[in-house]
N, CA, C and O atoms as a GROMACS GRO file, in nm:
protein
  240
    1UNK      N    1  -5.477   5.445  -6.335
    1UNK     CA    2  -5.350   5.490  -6.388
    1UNK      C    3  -5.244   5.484  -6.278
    1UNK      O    4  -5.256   5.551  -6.175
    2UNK      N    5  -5.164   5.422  -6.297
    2UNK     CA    6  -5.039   5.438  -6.209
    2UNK      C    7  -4.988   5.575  -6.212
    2UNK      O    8  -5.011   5.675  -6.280
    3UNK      N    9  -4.882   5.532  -6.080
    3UNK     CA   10  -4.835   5.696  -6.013
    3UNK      C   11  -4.698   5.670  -6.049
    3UNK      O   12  -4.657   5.557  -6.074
    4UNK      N   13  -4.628   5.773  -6.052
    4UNK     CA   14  -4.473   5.730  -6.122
    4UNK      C   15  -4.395   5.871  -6.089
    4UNK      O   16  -4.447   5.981  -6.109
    5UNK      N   17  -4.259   5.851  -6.035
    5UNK     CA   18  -4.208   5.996  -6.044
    5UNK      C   19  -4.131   6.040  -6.180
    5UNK      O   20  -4.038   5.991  -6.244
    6UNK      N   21  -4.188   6.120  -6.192
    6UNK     CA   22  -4.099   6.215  -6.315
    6UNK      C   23  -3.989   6.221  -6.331
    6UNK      O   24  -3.927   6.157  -6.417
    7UNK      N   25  -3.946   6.294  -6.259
    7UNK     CA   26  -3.822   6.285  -6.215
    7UNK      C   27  -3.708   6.137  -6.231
    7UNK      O   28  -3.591   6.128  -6.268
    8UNK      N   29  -3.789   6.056  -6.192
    8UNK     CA   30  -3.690   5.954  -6.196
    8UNK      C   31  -3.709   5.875  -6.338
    8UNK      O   32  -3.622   5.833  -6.414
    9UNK      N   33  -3.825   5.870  -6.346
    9UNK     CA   34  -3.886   5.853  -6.541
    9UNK      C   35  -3.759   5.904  -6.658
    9UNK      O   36  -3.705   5.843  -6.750
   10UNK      N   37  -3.744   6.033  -6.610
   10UNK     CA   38  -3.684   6.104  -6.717
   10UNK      C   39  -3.536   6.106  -6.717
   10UNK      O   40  -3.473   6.139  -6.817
   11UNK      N   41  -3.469   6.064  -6.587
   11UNK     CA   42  -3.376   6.038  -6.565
   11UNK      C   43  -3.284   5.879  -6.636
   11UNK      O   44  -3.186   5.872  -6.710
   12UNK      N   45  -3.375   5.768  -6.570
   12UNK     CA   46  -3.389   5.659  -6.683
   12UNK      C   47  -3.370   5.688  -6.804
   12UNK      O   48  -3.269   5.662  -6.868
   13UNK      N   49  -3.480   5.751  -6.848
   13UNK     CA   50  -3.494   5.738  -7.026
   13UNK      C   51  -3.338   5.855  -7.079
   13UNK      O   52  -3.294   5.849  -7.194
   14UNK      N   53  -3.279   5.946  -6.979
   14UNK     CA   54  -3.166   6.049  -7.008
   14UNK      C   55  -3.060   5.942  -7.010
   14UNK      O   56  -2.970   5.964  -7.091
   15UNK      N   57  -3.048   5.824  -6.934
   15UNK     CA   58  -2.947   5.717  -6.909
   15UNK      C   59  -2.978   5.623  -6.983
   15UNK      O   60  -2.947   5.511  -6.942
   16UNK      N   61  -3.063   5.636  -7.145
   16UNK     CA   62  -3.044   5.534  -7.196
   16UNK      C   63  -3.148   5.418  -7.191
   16UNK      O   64  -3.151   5.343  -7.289
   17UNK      N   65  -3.254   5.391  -7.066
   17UNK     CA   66  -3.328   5.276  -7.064
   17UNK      C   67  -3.456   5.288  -7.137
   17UNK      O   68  -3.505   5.398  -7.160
   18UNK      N   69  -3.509   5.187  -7.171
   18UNK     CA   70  -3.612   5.188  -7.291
   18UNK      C   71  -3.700   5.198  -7.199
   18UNK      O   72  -3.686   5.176  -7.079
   19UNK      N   73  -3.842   5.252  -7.288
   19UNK     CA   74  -3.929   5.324  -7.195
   19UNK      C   75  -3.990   5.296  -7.094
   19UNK      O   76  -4.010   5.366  -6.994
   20UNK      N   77  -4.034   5.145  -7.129
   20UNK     CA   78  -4.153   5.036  -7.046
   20UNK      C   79  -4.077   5.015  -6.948
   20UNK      O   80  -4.126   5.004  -6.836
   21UNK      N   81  -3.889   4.999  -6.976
   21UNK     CA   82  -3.847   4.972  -6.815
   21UNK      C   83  -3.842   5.071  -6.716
   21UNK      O   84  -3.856   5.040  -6.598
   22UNK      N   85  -3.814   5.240  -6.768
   22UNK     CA   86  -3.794   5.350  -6.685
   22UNK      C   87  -3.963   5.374  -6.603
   22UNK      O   88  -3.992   5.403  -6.487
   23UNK      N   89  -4.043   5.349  -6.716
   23UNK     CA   90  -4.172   5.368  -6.615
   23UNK      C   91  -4.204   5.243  -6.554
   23UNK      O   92  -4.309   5.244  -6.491
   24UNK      N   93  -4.138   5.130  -6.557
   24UNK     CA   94  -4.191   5.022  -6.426
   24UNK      C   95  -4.111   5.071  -6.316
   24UNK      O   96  -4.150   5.089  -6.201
   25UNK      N   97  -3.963   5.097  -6.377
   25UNK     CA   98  -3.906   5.151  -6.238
   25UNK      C   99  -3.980   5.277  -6.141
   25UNK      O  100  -4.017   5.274  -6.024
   26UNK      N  101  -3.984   5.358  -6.217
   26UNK     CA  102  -4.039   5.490  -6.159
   26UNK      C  103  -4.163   5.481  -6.108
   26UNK      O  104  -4.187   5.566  -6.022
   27UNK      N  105  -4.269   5.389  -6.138
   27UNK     CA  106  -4.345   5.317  -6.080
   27UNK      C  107  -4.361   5.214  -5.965
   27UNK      O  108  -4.470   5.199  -5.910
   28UNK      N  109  -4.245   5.141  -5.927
   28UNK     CA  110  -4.176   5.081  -5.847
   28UNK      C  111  -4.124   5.177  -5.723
   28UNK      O  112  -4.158   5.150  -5.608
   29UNK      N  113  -4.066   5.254  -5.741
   29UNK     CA  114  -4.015   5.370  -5.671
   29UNK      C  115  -4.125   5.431  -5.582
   29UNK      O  116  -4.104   5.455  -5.463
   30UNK      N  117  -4.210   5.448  -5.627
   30UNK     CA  118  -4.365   5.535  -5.565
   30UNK      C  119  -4.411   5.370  -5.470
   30UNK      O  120  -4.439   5.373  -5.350
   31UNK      N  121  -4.410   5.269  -5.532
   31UNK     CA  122  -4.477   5.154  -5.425
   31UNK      C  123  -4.361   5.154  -5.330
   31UNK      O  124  -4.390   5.139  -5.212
   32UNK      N  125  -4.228   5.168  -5.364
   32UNK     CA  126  -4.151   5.123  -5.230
   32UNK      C  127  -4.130   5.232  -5.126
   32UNK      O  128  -4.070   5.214  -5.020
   33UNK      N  129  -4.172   5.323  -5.156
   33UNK     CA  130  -4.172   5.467  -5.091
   33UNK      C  131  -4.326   5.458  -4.999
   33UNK      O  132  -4.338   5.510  -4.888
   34UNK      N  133  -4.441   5.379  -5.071
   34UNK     CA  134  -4.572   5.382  -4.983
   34UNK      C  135  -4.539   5.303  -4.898
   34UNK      O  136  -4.590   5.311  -4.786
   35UNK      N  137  -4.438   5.197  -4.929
   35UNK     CA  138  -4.426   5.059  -4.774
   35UNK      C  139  -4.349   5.142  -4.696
   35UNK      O  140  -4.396   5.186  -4.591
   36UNK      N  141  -4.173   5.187  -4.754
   36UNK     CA  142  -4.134   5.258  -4.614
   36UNK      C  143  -4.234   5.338  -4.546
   36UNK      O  144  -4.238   5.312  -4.426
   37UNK      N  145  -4.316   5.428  -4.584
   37UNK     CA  146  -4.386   5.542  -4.506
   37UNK      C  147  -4.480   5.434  -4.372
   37UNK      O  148  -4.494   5.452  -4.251
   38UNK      N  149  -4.532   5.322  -4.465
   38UNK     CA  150  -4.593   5.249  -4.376
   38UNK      C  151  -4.533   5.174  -4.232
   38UNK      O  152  -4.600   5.148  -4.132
   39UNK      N  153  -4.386   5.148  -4.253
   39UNK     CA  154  -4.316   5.078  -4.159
   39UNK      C  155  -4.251   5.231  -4.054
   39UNK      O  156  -4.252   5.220  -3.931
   40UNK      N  157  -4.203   5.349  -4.112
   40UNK     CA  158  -4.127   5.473  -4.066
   40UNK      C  159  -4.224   5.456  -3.919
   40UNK      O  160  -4.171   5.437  -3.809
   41UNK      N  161  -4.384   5.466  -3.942
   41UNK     CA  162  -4.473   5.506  -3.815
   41UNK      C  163  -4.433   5.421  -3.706
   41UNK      O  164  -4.358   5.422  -3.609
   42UNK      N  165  -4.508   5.357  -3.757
   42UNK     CA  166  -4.484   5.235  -3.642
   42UNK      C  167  -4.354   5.212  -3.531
   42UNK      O  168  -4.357   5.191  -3.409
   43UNK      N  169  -4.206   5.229  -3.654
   43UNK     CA  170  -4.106   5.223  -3.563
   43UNK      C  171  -4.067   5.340  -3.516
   43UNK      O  172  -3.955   5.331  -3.466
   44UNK      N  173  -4.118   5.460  -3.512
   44UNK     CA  174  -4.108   5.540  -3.445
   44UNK      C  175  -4.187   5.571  -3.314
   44UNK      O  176  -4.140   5.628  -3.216
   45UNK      N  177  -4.330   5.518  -3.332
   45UNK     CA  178  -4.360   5.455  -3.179
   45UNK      C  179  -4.289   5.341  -3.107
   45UNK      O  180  -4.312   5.302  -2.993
   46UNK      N  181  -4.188   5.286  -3.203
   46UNK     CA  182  -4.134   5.154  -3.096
   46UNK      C  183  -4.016   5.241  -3.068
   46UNK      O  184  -3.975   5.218  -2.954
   47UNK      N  185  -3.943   5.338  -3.132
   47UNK     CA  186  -3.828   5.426  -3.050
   47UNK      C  187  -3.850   5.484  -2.923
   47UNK      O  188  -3.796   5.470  -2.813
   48UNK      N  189  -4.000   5.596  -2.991
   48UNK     CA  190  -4.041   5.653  -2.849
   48UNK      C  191  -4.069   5.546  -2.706
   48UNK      O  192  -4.080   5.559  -2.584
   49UNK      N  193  -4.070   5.482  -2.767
   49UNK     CA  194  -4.126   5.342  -2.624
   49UNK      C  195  -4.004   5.336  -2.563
   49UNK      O  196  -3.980   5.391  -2.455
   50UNK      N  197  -3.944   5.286  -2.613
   50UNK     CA  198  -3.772   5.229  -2.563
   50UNK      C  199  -3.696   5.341  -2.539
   50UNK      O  200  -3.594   5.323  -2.472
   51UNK      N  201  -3.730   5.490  -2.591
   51UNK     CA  202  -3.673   5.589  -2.460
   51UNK      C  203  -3.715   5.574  -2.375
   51UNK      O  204  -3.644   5.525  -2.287
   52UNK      N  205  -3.859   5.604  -2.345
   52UNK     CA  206  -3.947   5.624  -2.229
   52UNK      C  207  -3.846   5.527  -2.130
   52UNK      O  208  -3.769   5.556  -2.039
   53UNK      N  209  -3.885   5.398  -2.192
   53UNK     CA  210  -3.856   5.264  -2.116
   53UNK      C  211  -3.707   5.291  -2.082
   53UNK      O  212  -3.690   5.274  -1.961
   54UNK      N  213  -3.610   5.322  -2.138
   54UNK     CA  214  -3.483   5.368  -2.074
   54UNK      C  215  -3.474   5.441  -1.958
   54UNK      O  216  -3.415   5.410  -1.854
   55UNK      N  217  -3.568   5.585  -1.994
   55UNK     CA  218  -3.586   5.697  -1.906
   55UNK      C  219  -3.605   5.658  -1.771
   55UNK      O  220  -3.542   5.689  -1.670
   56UNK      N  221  -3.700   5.586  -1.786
   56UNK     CA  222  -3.782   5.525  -1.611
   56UNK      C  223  -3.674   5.416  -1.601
   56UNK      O  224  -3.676   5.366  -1.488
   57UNK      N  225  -3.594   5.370  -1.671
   57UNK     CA  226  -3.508   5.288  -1.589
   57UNK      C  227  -3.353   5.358  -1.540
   57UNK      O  228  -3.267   5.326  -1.457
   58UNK      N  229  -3.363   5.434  -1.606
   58UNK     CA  230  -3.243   5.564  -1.557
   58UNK      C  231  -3.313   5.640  -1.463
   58UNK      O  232  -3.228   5.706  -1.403
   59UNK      N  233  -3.384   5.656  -1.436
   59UNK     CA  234  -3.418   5.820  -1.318
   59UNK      C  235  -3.520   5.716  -1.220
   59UNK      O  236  -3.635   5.754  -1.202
   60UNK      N  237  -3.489   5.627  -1.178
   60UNK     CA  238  -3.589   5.529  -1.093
   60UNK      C  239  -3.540   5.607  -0.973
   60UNK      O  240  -3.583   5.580  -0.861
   0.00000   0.00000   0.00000
């Protein structure tokens, strides 16, 4: 069973869109939310890097 937010489900269908499209969207929404979370990590170890890497090139 797919995962879908409510919230945005019900919002759709309050604005009018027929059903099958509000739950692909709202379904859509939950997959593009699992990729950002997947990319957020990563570039937040490449921030922390490139302070560091600033740091030691400022306080040498």
């Amino acid at each position: 069973m797919p995962v879908m937010l409510s919230d945005v489900y019900d919002a759709l269908i309050s604005a009018g869109a027929e059903e099958a499209k509000a739950k692909a969207a709202a379904e859509e929404v939950v997959h593009f939310d699992r990729r950002l979370n997947r990319i957020e990590v990563p570039l937040g170890i490449v921030v922390a890097l490139q302070i560091a890497t600033f740091g030691a090139v400022i306080f040498q």
